[in-house]
Structure formats: C-alpha cells, structure tokens
Z-matrix of the N, CA and C atoms (Angstrom, degrees):
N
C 1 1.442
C 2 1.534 1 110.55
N 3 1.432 2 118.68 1 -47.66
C 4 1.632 3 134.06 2 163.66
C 5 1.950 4 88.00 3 -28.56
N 6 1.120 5 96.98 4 -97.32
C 7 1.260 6 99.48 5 171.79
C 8 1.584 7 139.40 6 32.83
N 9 1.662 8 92.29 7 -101.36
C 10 1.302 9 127.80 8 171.46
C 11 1.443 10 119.03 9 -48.30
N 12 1.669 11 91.92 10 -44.65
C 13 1.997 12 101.28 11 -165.73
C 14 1.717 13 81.68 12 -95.47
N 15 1.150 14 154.58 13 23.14
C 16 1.309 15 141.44 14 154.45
C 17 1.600 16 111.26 15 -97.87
N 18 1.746 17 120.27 16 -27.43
C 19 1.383 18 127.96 17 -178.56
C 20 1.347 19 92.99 18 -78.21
N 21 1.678 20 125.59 19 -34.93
C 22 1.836 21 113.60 20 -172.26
C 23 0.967 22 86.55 21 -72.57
N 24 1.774 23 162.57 22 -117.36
C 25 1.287 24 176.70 23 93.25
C 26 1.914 25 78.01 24 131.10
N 27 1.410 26 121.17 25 135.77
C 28 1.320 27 154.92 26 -168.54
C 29 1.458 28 106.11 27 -116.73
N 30 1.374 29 121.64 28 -20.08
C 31 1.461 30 119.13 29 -159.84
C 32 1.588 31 89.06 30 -115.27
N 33 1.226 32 120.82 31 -166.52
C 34 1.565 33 140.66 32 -152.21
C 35 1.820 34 102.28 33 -133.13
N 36 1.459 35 96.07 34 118.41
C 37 1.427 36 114.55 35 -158.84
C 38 2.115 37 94.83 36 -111.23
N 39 0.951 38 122.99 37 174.43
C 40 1.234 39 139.38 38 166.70
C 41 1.786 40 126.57 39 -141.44
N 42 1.064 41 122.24 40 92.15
C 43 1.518 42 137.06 41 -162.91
C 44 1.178 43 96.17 42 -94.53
N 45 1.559 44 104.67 43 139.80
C 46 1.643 45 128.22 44 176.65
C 47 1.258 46 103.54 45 -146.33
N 48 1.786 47 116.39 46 102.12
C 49 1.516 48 120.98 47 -168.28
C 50 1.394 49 106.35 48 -164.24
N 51 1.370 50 103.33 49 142.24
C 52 1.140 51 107.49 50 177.94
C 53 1.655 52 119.75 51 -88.34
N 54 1.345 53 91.96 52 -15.28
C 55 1.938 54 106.56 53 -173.13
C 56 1.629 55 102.38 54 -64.30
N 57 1.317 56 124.29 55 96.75
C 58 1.139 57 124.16 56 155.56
C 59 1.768 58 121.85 57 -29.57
N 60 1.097 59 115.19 58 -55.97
C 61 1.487 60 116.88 59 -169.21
C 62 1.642 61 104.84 60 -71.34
N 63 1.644 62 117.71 61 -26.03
C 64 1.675 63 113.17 62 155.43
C 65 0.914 64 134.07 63 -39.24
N 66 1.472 65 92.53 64 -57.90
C 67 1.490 66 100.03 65 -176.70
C 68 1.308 67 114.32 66 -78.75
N 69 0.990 68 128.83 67 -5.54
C 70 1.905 69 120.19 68 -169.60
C 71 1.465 70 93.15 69 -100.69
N 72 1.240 71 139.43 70 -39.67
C 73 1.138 72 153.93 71 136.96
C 74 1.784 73 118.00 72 -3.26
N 75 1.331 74 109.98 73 -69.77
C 76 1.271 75 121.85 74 152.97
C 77 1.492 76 158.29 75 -108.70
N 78 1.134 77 91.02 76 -16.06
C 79 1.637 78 100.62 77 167.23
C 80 1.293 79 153.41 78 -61.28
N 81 0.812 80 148.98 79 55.21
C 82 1.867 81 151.49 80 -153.84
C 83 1.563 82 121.31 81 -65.56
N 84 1.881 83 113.19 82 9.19
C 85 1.203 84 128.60 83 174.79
C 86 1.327 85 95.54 84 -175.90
N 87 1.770 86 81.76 85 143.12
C 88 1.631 87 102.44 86 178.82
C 89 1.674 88 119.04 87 -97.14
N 90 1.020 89 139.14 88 -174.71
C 91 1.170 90 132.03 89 145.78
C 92 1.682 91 108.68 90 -153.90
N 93 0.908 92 105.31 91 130.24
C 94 1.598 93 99.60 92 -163.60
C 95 1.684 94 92.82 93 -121.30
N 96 1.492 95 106.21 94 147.59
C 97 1.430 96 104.79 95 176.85
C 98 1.242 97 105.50 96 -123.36
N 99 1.926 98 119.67 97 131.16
C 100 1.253 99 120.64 98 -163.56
C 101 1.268 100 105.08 99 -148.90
N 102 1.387 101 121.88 100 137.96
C 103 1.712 102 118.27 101 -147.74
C 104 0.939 103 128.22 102 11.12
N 105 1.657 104 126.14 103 56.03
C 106 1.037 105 128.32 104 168.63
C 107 1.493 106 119.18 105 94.97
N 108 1.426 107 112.01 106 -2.77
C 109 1.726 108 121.64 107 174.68
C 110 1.331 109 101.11 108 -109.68
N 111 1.518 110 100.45 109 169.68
C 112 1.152 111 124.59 110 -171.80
C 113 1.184 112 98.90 111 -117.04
N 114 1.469 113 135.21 112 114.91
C 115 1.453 114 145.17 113 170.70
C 116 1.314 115 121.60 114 -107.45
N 117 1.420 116 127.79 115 113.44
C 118 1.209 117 127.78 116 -177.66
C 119 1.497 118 130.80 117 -97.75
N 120 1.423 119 117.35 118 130.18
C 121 1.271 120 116.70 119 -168.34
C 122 1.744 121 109.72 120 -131.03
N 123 1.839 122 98.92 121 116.35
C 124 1.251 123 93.89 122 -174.37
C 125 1.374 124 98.05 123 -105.46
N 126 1.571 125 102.59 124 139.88
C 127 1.478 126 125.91 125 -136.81
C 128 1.274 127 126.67 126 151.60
N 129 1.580 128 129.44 127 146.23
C 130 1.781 129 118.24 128 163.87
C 131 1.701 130 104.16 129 -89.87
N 132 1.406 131 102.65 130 175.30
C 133 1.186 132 88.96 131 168.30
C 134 1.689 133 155.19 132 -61.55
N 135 1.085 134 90.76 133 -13.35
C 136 1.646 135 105.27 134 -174.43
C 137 2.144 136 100.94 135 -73.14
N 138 1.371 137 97.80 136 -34.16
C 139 1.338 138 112.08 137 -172.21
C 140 1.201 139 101.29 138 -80.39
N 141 1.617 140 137.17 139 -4.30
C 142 1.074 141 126.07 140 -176.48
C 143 1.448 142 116.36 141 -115.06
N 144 1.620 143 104.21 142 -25.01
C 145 1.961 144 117.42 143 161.62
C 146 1.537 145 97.91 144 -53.52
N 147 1.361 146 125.45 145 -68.79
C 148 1.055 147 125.44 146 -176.98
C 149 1.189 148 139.74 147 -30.79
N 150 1.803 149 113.70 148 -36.39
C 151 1.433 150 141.12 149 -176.33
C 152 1.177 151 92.76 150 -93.15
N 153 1.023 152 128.31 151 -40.97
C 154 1.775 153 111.52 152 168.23
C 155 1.132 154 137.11 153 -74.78
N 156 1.328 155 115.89 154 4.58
C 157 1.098 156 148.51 155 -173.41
C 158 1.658 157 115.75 156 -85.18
N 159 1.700 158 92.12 157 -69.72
C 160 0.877 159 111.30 158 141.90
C 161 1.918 160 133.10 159 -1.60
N 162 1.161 161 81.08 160 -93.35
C 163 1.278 162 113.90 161 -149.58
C 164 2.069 163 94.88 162 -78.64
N 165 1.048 164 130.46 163 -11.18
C 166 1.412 165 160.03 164 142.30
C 167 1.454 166 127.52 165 -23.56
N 168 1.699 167 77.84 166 -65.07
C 169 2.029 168 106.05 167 -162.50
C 170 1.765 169 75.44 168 -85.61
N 171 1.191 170 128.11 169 -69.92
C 172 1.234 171 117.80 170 -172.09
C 173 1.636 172 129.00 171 -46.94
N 174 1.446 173 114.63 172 -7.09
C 175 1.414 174 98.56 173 171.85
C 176 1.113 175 111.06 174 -108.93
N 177 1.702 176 124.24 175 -17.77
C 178 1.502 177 123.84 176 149.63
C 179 1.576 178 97.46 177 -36.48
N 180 1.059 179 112.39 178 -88.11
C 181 1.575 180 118.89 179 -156.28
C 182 1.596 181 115.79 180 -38.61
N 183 0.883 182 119.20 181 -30.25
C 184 1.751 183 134.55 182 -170.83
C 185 1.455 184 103.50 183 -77.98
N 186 1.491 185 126.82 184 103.49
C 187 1.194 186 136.75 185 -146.91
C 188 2.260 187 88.70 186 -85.83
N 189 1.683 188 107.31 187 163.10
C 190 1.257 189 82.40 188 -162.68
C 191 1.844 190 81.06 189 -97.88
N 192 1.543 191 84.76 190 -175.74
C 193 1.460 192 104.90 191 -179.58
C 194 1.519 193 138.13 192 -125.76
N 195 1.435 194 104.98 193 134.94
C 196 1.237 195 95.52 194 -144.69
C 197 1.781 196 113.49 195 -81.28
N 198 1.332 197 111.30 196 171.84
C 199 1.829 198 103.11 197 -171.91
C 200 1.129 199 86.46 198 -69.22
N 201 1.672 200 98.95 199 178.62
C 202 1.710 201 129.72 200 -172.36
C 203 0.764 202 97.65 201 -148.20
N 204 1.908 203 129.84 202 146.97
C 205 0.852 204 110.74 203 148.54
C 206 1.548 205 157.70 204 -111.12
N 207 1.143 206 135.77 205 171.30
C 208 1.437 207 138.34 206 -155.48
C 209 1.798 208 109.39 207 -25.37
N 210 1.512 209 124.69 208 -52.90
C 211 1.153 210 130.64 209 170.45
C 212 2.036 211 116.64 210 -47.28
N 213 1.297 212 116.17 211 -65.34
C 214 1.444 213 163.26 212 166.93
C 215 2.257 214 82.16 213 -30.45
N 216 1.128 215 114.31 214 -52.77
C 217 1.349 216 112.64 215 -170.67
C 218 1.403 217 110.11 216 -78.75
N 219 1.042 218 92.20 217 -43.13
C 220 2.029 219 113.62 218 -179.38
C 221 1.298 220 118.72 219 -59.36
N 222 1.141 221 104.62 220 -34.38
C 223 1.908 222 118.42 221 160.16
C 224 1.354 223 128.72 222 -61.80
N 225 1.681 224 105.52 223 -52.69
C 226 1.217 225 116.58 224 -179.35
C 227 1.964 226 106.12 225 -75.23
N 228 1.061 227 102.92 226 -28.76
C 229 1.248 228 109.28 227 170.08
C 230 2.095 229 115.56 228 -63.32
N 231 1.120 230 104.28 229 -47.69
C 232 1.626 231 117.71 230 153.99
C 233 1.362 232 118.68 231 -35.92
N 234 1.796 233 106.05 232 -80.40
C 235 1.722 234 111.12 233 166.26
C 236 1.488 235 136.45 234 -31.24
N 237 1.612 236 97.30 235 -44.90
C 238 1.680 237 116.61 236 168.64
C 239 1.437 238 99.91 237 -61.82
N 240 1.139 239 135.72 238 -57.64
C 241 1.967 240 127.38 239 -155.60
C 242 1.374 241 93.17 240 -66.45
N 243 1.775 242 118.58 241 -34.76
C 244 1.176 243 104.87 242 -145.63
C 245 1.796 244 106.68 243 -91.20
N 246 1.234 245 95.88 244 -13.00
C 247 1.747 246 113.08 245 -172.94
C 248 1.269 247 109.61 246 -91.29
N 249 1.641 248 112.92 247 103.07
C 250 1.303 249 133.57 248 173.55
C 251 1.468 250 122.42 249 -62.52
N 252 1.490 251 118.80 250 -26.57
C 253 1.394 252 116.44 251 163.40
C 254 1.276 253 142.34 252 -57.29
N 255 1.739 254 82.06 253 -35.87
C 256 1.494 255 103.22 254 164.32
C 257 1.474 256 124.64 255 -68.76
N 258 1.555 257 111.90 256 -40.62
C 259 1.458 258 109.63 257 176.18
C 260 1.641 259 111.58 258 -69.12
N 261 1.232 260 118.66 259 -33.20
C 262 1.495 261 118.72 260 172.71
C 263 1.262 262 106.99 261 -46.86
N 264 1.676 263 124.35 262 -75.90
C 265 1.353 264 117.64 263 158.28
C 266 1.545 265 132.46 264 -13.73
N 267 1.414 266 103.67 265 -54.04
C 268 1.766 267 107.50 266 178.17
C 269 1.609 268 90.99 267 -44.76
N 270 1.082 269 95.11 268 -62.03
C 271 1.806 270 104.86 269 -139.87
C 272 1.764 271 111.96 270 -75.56
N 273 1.244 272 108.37 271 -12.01
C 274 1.853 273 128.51 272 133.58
C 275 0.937 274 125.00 273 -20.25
N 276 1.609 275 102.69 274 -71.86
C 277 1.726 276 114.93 275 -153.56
C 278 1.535 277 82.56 276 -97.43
N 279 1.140 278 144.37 277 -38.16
C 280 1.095 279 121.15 278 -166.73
C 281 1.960 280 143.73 279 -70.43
N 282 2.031 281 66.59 280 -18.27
C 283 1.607 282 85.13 281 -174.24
C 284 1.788 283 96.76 282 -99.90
N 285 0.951 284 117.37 283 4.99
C 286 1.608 285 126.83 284 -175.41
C 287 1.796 286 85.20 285 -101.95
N 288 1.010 287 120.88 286 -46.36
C 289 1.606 288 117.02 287 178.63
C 290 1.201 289 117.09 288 -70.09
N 291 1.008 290 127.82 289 -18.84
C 292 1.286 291 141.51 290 167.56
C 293 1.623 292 122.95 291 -59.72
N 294 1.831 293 94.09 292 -71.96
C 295 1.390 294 114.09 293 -178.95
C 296 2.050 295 95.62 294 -56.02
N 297 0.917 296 122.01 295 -24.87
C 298 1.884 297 140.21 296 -158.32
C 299 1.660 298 83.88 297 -72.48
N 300 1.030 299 118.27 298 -59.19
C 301 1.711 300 138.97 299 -150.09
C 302 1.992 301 88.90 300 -83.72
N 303 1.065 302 106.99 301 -49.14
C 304 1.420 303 95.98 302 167.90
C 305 1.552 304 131.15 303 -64.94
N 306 1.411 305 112.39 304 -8.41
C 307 1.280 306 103.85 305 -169.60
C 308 1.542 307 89.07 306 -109.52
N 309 1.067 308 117.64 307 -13.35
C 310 1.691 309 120.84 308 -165.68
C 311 1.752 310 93.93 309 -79.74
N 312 1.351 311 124.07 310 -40.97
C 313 1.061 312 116.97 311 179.41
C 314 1.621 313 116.88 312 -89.78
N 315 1.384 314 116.39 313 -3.47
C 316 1.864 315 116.18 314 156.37
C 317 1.638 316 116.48 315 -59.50
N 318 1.620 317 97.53 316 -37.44
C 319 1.326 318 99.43 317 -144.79
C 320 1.537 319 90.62 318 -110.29
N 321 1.308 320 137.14 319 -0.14
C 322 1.516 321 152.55 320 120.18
C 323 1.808 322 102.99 321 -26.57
N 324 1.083 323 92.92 322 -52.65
C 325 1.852 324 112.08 323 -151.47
C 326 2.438 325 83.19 324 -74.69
N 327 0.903 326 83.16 325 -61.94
C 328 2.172 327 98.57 326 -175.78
C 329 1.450 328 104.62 327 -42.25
N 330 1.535 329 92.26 328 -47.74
C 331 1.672 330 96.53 329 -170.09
C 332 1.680 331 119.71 330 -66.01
N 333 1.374 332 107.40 331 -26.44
C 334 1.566 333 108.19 332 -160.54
C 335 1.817 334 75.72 333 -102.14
N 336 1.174 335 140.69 334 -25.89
C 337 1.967 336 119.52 335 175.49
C 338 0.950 337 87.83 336 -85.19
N 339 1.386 338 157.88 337 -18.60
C 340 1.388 339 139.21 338 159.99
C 341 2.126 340 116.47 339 -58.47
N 342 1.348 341 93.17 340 -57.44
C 343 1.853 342 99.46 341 -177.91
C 344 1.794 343 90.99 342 -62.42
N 345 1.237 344 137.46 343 -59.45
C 346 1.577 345 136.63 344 168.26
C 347 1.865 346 96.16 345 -29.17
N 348 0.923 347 133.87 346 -70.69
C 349 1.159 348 123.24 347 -159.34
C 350 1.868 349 115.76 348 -68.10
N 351 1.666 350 112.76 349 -27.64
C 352 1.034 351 116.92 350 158.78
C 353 1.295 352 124.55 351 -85.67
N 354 1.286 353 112.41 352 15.48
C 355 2.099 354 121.50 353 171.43
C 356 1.592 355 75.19 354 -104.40
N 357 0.636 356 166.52 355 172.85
C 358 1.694 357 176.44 356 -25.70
C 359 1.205 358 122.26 357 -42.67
N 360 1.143 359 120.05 358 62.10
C 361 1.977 360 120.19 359 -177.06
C 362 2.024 361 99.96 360 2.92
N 363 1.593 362 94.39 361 -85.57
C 364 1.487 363 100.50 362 -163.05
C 365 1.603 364 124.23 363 -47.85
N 366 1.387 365 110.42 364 -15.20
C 367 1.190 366 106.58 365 176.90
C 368 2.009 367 113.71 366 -61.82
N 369 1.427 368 103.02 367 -14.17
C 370 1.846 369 111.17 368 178.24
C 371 1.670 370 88.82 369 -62.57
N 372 1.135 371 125.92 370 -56.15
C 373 1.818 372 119.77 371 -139.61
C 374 1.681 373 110.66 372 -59.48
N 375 1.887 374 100.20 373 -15.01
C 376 1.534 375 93.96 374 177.75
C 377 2.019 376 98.42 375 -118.64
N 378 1.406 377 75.36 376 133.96
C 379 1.651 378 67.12 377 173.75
C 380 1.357 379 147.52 378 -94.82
N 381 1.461 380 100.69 379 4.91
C 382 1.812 381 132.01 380 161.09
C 383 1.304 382 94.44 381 -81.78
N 384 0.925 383 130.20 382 -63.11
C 385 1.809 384 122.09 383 -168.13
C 386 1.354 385 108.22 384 -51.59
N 387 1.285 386 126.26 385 -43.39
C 388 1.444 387 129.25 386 -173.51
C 389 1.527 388 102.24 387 -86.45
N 390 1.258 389 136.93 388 -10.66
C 391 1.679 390 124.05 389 165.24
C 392 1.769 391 109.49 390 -101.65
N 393 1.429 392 98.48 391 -8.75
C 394 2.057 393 95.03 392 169.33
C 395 1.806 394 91.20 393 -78.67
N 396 1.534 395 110.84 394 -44.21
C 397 1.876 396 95.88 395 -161.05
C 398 1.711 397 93.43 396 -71.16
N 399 1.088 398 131.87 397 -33.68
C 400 1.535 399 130.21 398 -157.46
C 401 1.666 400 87.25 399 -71.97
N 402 1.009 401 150.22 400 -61.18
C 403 1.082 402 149.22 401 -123.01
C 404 1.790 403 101.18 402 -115.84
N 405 1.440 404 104.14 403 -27.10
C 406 1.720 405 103.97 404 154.40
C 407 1.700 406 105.15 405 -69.34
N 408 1.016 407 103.60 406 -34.54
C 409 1.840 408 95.62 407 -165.80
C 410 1.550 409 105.79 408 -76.93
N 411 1.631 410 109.51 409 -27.33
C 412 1.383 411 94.78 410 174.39
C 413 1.595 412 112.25 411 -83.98
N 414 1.324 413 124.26 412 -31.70
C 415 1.400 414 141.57 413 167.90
C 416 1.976 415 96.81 414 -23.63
N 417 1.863 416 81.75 415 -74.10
C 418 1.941 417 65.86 416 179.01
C 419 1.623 418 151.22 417 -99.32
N 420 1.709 419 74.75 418 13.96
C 421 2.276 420 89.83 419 160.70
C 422 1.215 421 86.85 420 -66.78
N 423 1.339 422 125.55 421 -77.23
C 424 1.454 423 124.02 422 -166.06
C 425 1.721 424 108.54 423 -23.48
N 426 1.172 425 127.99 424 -76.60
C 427 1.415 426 141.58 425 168.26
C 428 1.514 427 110.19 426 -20.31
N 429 1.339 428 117.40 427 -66.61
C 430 1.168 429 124.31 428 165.94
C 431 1.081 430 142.11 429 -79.76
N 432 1.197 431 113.27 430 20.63
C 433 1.342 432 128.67 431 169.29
C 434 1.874 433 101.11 432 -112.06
N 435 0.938 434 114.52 433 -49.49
C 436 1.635 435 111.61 434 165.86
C 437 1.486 436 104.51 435 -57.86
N 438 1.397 437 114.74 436 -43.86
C 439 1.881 438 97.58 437 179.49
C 440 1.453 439 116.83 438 -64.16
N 441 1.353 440 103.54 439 -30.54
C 442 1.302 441 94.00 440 179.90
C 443 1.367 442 132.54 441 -100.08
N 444 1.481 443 103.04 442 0.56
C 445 1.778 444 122.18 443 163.72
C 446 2.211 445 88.07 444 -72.83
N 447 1.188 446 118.92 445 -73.28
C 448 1.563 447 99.81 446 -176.99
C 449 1.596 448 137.84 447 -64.95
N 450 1.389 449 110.33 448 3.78
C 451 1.674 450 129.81 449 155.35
C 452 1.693 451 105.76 450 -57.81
N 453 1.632 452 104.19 451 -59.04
C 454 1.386 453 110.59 452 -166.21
C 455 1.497 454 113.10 453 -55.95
N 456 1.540 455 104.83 454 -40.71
C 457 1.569 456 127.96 455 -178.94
C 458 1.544 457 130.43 456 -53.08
N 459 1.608 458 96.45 457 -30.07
C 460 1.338 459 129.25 458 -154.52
C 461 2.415 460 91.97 459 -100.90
N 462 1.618 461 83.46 460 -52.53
C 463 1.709 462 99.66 461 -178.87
C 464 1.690 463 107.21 462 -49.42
N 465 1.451 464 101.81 463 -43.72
C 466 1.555 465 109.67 464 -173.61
C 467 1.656 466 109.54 465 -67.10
N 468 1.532 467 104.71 466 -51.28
C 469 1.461 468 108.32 467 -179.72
C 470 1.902 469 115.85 468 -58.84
N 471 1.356 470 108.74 469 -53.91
C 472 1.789 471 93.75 470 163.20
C 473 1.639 472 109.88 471 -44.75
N 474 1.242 473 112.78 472 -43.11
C 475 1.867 474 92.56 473 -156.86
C 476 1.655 475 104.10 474 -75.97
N 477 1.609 476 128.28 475 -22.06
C 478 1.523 477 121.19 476 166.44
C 479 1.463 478 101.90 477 -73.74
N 480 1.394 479 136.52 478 -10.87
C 481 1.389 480 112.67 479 -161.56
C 482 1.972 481 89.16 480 -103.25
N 483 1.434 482 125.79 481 -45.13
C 484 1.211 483 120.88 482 135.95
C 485 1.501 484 128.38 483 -4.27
C-alpha cells in the first residue's frame, strides 16, 4: 500500500533504503554515493544495476595503459590540434550529443505528463483511456531508455576522442 500511495504522490519524495525491491518499485532516480560523491542516475532501479553493469564489464575489458612520456604526449597533443578530421569528428559527436540530450529531456518532459495522466483517479472509469495513457507511458520509457542508452554512448565517444 506504502507503495502505491508513494507512485500516486505528484510531488518529489527522497528515499533512504536498503530494500532493493522499494526502491525499484518507486524510484525514477538514483543517487548513489561513492567515495564520498554524489552520483546521479536518472533512471529506476533496474536501469541503474544494469548501467553498472555495464559500465563494470567495460573497465575489466579496457586493457590498461601504459605511461608516456612527457615529450611523447606533447606531440600527440600537436597531431590532435593539427588534425582536422579529428576536429570534424569532435564537432559530430558533439552536436549529435547535444541534439541526444535534447530529446532525452522531451521525452523526460512526455514521460512524467504521461505518469501525471496515470495519477488521475478518473482516468480508471474508462478502460480504453487507461490502456492509450498506459501504453503511451510505456511507449516513452521505452523511448527514453534507448535515448538514454545512446547519450551514454555518445558521452563515452567525446571523452576517447577528447
């Protein structure tokens, strides 16, 4: 019942729990605190095991690298200013990360007048009305969950091309 009357609640709550199934239950952002930072993850929980998951297997996998030295960096640092393909590229991904970051926050924006339209008591009394809003609201987790699986994709590719 906690639950239920915490998913109707319209306003902005703050959860401190250890119960996994609570929180996945209710949450629509994470915040995880990790040496001492505060890391934010917009997301429920299941979307956020996953991203850590993620993000895990990939630094196993990422072989390490070895030092250079001080001269050896200063060059490659040279090559980069001087290599226009590369800046084309920058300026690619960035404006593709951009336009990415704009749609992530439309469909941020769809999703919560979508969950608003399924907090609406009366929307139960018809039962087409309540499977067009259920099925828009899942329409755009779905949406936003692919936008924001290719934000992350897009975030990673500036910081190697960086």
């Amino acid at each position: 019942m906690l639950i239920e009357a915490l998913n109707r609640y319209e306003g902005s709550l703050i959860l401190v729990s250890h119960d996994r199934y609570f929180i996945s239950k209710t949450a629509n952002k994470i915040w995880e605190i990790d040496e001492g930072k505060i890391k934010e993850f917009k997301g429920n929980y299941e979307e956020w095991v996953d991203w850590k998951a993620r993000m895990k297997t990939r630094q196993v996998q990422e072989k390490p690298v070895v030092a250079e030295t001080k001269e050896k960096k200063k060059e490659e640092k040279k090559v980069v200013q001087q290599d226009p393909e590369k800046q084309k590229e920058q300026k690619r991904v960035q404006k593709k990360f951009s336009e990415t970051e704009l749609r992530v926050a439309d469909l941020q924006k769809k999703k919560t007048q979508a969950e608003a339209q399924l907090g609406d008591p009366g929307i139960y009394a018809d039962k087409n009305k309540f499977q067009e809003a259920e099925k828009k609201y899942q329409d755009f987790s779905k949406q936003l969950k692919q936008a924001e699986t290719e934000y992350e994709k897009l975030f990673e590719e500036m910081m190697k091309l960086n």
